[in-house]
PAKEMAR-885025 format. One line per 8 residues: number of its first residue (from 1); their letters; for each residue x, y, z of C-alpha. Coordinates in steps of 0.001 Angstrom, whole numbers, m for minus. Layout:
NUM> A> X,Y,Z | ...
//
This chain:
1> XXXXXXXX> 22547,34089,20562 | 24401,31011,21980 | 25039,30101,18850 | 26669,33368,17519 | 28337,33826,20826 | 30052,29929,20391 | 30815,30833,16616 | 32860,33899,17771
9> XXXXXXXX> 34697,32202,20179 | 36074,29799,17557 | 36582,32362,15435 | 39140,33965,18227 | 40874,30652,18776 | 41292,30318,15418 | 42323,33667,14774 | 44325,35290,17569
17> XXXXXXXX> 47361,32694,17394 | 48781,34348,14563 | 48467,37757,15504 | 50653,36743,18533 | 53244,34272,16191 | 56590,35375,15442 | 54784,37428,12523 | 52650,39514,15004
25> XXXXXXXX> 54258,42582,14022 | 53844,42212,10418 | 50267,40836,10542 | 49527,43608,13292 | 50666,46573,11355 | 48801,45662,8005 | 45854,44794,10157 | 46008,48542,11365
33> XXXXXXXX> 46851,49861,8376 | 43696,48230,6716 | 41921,49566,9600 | 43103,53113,9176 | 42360,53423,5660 | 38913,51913,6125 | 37816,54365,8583 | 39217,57041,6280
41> XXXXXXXX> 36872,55727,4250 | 34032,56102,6277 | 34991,59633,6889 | 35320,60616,3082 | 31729,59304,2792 | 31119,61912,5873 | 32447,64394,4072 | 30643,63751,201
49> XXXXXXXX> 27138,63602,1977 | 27671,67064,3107 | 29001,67933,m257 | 25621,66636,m1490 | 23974,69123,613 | 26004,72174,m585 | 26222,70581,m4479 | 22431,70193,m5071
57> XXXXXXXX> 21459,73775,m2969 | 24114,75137,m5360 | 21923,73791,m8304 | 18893,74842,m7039 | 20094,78194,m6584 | 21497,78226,m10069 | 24811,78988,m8854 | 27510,78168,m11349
65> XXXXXXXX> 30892,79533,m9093 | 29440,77523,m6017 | 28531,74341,m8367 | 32567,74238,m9962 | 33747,74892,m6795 | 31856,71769,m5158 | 32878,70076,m8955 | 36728,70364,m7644
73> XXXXXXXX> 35863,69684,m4019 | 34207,66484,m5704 | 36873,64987,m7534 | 39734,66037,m4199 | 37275,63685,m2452 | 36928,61055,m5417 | 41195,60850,m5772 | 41286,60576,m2130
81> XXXXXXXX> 38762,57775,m2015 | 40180,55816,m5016 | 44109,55879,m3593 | 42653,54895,m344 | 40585,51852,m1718 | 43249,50850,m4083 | 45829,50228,m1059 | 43847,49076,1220
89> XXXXXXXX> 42767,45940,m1027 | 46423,45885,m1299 | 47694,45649,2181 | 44532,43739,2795 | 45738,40892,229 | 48700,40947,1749 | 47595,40280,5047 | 45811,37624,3696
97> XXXXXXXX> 48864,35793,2426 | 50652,36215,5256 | 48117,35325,7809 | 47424,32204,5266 | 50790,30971,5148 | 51460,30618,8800 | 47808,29456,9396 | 48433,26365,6650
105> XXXXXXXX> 51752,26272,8315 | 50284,25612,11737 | 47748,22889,10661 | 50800,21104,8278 | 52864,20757,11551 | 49838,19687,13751 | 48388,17416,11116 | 51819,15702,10452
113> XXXXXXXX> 52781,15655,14068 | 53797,12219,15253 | 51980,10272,13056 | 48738,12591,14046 | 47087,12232,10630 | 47212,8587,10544 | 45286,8328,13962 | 42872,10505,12624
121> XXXXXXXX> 41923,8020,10630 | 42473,5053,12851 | 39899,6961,15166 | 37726,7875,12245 | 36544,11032,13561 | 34331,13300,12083 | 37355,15773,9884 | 36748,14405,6585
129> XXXXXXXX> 39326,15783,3995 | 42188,17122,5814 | 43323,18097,2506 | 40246,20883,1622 | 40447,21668,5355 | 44081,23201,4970 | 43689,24409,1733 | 40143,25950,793
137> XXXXXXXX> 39127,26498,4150 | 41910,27943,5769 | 42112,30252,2914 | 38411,31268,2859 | 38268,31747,6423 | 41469,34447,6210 | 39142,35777,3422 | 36356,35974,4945
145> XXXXXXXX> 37076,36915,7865 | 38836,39703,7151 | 35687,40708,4652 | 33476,40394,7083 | 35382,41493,10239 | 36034,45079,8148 | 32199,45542,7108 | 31058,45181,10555
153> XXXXXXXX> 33527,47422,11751 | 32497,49738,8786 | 29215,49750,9412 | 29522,50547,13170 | 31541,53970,12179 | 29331,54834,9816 | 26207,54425,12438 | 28018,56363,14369
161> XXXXXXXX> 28925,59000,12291 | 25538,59359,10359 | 22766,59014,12888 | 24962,62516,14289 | 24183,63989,11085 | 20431,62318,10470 | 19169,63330,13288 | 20144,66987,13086
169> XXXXXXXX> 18533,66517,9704 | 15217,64879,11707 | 15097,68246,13344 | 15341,70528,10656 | 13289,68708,8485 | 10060,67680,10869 | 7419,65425,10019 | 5024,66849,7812
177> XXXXXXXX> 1789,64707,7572 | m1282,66936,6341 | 131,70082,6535 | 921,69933,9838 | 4773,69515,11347 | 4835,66296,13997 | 8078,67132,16046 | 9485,63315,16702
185> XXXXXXXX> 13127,63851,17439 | 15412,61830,15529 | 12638,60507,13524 | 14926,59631,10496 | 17173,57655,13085 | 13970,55622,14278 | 12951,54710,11187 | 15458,53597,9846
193> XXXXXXXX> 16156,51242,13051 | 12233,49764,12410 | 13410,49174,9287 | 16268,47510,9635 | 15167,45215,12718 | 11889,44094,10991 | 14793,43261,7663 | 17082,41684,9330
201> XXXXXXXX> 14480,39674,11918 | 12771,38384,8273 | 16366,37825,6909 | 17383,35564,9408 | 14100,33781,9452 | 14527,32696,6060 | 18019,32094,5306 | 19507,30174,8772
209> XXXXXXXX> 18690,26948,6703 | 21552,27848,4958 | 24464,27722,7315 | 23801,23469,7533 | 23379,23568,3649 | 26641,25243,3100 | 28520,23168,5497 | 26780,20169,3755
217> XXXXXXXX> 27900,20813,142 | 31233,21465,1752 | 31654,18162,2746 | 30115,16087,m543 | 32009,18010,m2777 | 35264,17039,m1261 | 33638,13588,m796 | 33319,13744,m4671
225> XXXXXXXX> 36725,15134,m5538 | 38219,12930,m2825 | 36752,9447,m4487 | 38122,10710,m8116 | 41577,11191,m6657 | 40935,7303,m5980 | 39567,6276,m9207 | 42607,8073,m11210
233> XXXXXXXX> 45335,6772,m8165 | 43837,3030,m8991 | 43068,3372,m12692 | 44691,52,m13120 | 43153,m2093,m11003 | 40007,m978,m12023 | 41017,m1154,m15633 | 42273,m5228,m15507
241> XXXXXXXX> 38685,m5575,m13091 | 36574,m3977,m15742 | 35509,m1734,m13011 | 34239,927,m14596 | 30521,740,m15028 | 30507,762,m10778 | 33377,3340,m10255 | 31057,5416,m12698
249> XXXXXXXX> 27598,4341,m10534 | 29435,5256,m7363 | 30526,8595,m8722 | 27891,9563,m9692 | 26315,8491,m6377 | 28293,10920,m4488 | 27475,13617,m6829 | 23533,12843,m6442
257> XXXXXXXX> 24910,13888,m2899 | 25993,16719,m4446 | 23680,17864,m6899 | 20631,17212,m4292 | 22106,19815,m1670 | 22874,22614,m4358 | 19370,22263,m5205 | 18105,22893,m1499
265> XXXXXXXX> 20883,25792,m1079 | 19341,27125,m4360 | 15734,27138,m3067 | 16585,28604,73 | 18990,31415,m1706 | 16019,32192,m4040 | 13901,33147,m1195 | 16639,34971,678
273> XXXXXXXX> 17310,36837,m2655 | 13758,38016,m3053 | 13253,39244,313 | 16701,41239,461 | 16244,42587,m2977 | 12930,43917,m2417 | 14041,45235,987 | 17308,47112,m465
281> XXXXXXXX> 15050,48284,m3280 | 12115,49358,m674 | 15425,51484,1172 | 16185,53185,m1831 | 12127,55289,m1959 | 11745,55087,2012 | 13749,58287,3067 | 12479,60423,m20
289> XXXXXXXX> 9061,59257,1272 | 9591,60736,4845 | 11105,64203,3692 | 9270,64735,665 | 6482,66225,2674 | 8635,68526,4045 | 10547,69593,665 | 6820,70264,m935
297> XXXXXXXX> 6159,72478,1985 | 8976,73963,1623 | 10467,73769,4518 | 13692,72132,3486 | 15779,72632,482 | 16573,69887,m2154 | 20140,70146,m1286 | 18629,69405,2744
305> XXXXXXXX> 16950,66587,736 | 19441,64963,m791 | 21378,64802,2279 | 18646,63463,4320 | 18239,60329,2186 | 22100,59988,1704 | 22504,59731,5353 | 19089,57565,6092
313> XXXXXXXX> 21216,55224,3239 | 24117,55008,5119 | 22330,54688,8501 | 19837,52050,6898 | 22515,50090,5753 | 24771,49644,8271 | 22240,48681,10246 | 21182,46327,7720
321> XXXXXXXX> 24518,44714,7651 | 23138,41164,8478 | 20483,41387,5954 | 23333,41847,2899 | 25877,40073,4084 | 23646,37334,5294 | 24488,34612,2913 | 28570,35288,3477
329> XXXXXXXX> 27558,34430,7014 | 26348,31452,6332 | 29081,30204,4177 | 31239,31442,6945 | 30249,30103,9387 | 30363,26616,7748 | 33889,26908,7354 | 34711,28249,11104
337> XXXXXXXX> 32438,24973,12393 | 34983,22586,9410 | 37947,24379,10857 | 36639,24073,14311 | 36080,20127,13626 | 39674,19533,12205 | 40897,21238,15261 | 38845,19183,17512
345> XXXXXXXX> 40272,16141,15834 | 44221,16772,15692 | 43973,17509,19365 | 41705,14459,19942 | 44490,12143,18144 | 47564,14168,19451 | 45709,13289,22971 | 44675,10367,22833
353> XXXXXXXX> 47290,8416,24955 | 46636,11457,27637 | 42686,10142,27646 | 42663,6817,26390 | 44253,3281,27793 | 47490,3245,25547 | 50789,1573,24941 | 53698,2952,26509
361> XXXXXXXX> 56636,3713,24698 | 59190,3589,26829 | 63345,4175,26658 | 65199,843,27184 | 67561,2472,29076 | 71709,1099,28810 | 70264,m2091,27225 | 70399,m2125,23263
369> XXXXXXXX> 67615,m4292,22541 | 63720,m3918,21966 | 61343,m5234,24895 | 57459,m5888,24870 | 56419,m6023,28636 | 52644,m7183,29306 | 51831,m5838,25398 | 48297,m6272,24326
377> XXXXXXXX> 47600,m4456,21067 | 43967,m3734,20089 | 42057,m2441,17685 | 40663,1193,17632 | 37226,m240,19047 | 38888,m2085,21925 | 39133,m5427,20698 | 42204,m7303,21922
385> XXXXXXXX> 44336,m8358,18400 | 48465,m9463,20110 | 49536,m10167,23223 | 52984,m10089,23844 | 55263,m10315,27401 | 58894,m11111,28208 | 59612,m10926,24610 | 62868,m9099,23578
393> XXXXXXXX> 64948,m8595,20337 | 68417,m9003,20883 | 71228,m6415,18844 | 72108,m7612,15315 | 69556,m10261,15658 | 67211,m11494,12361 | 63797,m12077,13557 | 61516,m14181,11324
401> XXXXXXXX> 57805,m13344,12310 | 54999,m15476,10850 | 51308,m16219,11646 | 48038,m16453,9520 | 46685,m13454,7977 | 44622,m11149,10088 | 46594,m12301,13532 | 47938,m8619,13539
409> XXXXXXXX> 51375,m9266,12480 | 51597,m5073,10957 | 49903,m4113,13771 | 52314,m5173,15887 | 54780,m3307,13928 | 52936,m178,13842 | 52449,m86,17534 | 56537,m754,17878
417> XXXXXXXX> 57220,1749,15464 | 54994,4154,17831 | 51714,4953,15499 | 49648,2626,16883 | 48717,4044,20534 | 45416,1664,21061 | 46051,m1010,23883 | 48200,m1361,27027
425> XXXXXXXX> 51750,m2145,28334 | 54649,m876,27180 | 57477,m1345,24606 | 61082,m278,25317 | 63052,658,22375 | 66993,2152,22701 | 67305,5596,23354 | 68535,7438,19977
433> XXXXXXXX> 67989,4431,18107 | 66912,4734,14249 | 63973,2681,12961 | 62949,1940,9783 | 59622,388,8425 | 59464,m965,4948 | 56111,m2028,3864 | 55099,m4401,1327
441> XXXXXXXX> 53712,m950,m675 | 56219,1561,191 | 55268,5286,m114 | 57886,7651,m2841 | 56709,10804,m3196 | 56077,12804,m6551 | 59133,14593,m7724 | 62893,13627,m8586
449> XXXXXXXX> 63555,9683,m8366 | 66637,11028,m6144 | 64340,12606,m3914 | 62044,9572,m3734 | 64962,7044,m2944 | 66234,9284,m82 | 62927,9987,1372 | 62341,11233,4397
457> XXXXXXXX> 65955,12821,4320 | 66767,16085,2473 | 68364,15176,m1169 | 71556,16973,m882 | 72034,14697,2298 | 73347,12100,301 | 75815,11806,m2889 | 74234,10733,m6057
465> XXXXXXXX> 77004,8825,m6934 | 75963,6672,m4008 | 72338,6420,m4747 | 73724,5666,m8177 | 75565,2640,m6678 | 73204,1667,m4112 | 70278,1497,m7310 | 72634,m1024,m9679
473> XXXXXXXX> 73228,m2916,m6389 | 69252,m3717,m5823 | 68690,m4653,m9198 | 67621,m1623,m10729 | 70468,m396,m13463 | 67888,1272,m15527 | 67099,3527,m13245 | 70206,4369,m12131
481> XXXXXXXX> 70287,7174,m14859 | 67110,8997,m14360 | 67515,10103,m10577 | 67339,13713,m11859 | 63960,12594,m13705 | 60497,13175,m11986 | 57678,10967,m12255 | 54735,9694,m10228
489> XXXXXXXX> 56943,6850,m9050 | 53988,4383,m7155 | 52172,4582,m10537 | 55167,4151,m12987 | 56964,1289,m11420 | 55574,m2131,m10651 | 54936,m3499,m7113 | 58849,m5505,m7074
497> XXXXXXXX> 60276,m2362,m8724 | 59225,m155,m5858 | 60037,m2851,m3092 | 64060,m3239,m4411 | 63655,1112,m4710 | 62228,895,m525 | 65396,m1500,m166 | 67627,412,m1658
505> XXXXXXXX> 66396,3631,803 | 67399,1061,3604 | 70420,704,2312 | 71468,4457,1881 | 69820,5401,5831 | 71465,2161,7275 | 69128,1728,10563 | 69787,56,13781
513> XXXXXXXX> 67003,m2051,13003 | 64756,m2823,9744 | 61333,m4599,10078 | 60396,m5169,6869 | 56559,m6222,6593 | 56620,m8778,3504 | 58900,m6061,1905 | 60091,m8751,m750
521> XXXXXXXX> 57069,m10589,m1224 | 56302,m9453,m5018 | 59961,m10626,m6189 | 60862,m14013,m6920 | 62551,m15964,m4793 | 66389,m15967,m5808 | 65760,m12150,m6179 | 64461,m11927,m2826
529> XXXXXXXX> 67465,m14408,m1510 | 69748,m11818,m3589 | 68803,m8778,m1679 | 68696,m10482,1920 | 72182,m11353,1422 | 72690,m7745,508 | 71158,m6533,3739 | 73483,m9041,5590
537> XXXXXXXX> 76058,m7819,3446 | 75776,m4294,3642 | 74157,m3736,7178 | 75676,m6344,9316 | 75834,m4348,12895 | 71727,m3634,12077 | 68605,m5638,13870 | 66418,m7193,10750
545> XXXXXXXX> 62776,m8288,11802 | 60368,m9524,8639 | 57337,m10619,8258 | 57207,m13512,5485 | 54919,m16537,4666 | 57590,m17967,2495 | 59727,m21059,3729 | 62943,m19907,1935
553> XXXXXXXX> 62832,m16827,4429 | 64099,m19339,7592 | 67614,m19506,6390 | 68431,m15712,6068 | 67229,m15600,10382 | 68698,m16201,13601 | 65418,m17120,14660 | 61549,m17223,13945
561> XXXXXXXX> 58355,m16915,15945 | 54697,m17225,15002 | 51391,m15701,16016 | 49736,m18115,17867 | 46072,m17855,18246 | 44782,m18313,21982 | 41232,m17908,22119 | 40074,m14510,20400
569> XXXXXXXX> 43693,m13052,20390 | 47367,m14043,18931 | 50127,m14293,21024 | 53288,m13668,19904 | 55486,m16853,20769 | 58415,m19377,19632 | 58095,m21195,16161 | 60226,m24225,16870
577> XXXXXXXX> 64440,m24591,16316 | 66042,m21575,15797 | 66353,m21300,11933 | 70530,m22519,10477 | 72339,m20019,8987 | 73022,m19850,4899 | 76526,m21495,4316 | 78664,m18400,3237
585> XXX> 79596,m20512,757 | 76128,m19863,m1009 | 76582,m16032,m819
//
């Protein structure tokens, strides 16, 4: 009961936002119109079990003008019933793409929220695929939800409005066990309740297994699916390793996973399938079996008996609405608790400076430069990786930063670029200042090469001719004609290809200051001396910071610093001389 009473109350955080969103009155009035038409649905069925009665008596009697007249009273009823089901899976469809939309809406903007989804992962927490989360089970649980939300509330009516009607029927047709009339009122209603109880107590017994099974082979399947979007994103690399007898082990690994769990999910549906198809066969002979003795002593016509079991059906199995729909439950309810754990996780990472120690980002007030005060950066278990104090980058400034591999060098960078929450003291960055971060594998999403250049700003926010320009300038002519061309642009251009296309999109957004984390380090080195002088060139008012191992670096900064390693951490501290500035004679 806990359990049922904690699912529903996920269910209603989940749920109610939307119907209180700025499309409340849409997703309100379909809601009610869905409503509407299924309790007019409910009442039709009303309405043909007592045309049942009245059909079959008319039969019995051998009454041809009463059976035409039920004949057209039948197929009023049947039009009725059709129109009403066809528009109410209509307008219920249409709730469901409206309620979907602003639900994957909701989780886009709270997933991509201030860098939310990349703490997620920093944190590791339990939300495995983000990407199955928003897209197959947001749109099973509008589904479902909706499906199962409008059966329950069918059912109830139909209790309701039957167990009127059976037990009238109870007391005009009495028990009749050895010729002898037992008056039990309601009988019909009490049997069917036995029934259902002892079916749905039996149901439950046997399938609850399920609801961990489902949310099981949830979770390896997009396991699966998740490592073959990395097998086909790194085909190369695996390719030039010959890596494809252990990609193909570790697949098929995973799906073991998966194949192993279906297996359990299809023992346990096998017995659930047996026991609910026997019990909704068993419902079909139980009512005849109660008024039969009656109909043979003639105290009820068949018409009276045809009615009787109609209406111990419908009473029997609405009742029994956890015994059929038990398996949808299940599957359900696995996707409320996924839901439930992505939600659990966004607002874990969106809090996490709120609950956590944390590094403060703070405005640097009238001063134009970037500050660490008392900075120790750590990593997401609480291990202490750069220390930093008193250290400040000056306007226009080029910062050289070098250090050993591992000494947190792109950490540091993350946590000044605002990502990186995990450690203490504070950095003070210029109030309405841009950054930009260009790392050694810079990101370009799928579509136009325009669009990927320009990235994160809209397209039409900047002239092609000046992408055009800004292209030929970085080195990269030949693709100055295909911006209107789309392509998979990480997996069609090589590593230095994609580092002059990231320098190029520094170009065209011109920040106040540029770190760029060994953003050159796949080109040679008059290429890379080519494109610093470009920067200088083309962005002289903006702040450059790099990260470099190279020696040729020195002469395109003001001045260079090094990690230096102080026990178990790296402090962040002076490098010798500042570095002499290239002769603009070499430019």
């Amino acid at each position: 009961m806990n359990n049922i009473r904690a699912t529903l109350a996920i269910v209603w955080r989940i749920a109610m936002p939307y119907f209180r969103s700025e499309d409340k009155w849409a997703g309100r009035g379909l809601l009610g119109a869905v409503i509407a038409m299924e309790l007019a649905l409910v009442a039709i069925d009303v309405l043909v079990n007592q045309w049942q009665n009245r059909f079959y008596s008319a039969l019995q009697a051998s009454d041809w003008d009463a059976f035409v007249t039920q004949i057209w009273i039948f197929v009023a009823l049947a039009s009725t019933y059709i129109a009403l089901a066809v528009y109410k899976l209509y307008l219920n469809q249409w709730l469901q793409i409206r309620w979907r939309q602003w639900l994957t809406r909701h989780y886009l903007g709270e997933w991509l929220e201030n860098a939310t989804h990349y703490r997620m992962q920093l944190k590791g927490d339990a939300a495995d695929n983000p990407d199955q989360r928003i897209t197959e089970d947001v749109k099973n649980f509008v589904e479902q939800t909706l499906t199962i939300g409008l059966g329950l509330l069918s059912s109830i009516v139909t209790l309701f409005s039957f167990v009127i009607i059976l037990w009238g029927l109870s007391n005009a047709a009495p028990l009749h066990l050895f010729g002898t009339d037992l008056m039990i009122p309601g009988y019909l209603c009490w049997g069917a309740l036995i029934y259902a109880i002892f079916g749905t107590a039996l149901t439950h017994w046997i399938g609850s297994p399920l609801v961990n099974l489902n949310f099981e082979q949830q979770r390896y399947e997009a396991d699966f699916r998740f490592n073959l979007v990395r097998v086909r994103e790194n085909s190369e690399q695996i390719a030039l390793l010959r890596g494809e007898g252990a990609e193909r082990g570790r697949l098929l690994d995973r799906f073991g996973f998966v194949i192993g769990n279906w297996y359990a999910i299809m023992s346990r549906t096998k017995r659930l399938t047996a026991f609910t198809a026997s019990y909704q066969q068993a419902a079909v002979l139980f009512p005849y079996v109660l008024v039969a003795p009656a109909f043979f002593a003639k105290k009820i016509q068949l018409g009276d008996m045809m009615q009787t079991a109609s209406a111990f059906s419908s009473v029997q199995g609405a009742l029994s609405f956890f015994v059929t729909a038990y398996r949808s439950l299940a599957e359900w309810r696995a996707i409320v608790a996924r839901l439930d754990g992505f939600e659990m996780s966004v607002a874990s990472s969106t809090n996490l400076p709120a609950h956590e120690p944390a590094i403060a980002l703070k405005a640097a007030g009238g001063r134009r430069i970037i500050a660490l005060e008392q900075l120790c950066v750590n990593l997401p278990n609480g291990t202490p990786l750069v220390a930093a104090d008193a250290f400040a980058i000056q306007p226009s400034e080029r910062v050289l930063v070098t250090g050993p591999s591992g000494s947190g060098k792109s950490t540091l960078f993350r946590a000044i670029a605002g990502i990186w929450p995990f450690g203490t003291g504070a950095i003070l960055v210029p109030e309405k200042a841009r950054l930009m971060m260009l790392p050694q594998r810079p990101y370009f999403p799928v579509g136009k090469l325009r669009d990927a250049v320009v990235y994160p700003a809209k397209p039409d926010t900047i002239e092609p001719a000046r992408v055009k320009d800004t292209l030929i300038a970085v080195g990269l002519p030949n693709l100055a004609g295909r911006l209107d061309e789309d392509g998979h642009w990480n997996r069609m251009l090589s590593l230095g290809e994609q580092q002059r296309l990231g320098l190029a999109r520094a170009l065209l957004h011109a920040p106040d200051y540029l770190f760029l984390d060994e953003a050159t380090a796949s080109l040679d080195e008059p290429s890379e001396a080519r494109l610093y002088r470009l920067l200088a060139e083309k962005l002289p008012q903006a702040t450059i910071v790099s990260i470099g191992h190279r020696s040729t670096l020195d002469v395109f900064h003001t001045r260079k610093v090094a990690m230096v390693q102080d026990g178990e951490i790296h402090v962040l501290g002076s490098a010798g001389a500042p570095a002499e500035k290239e002769p603009t004679a070499a430019r």
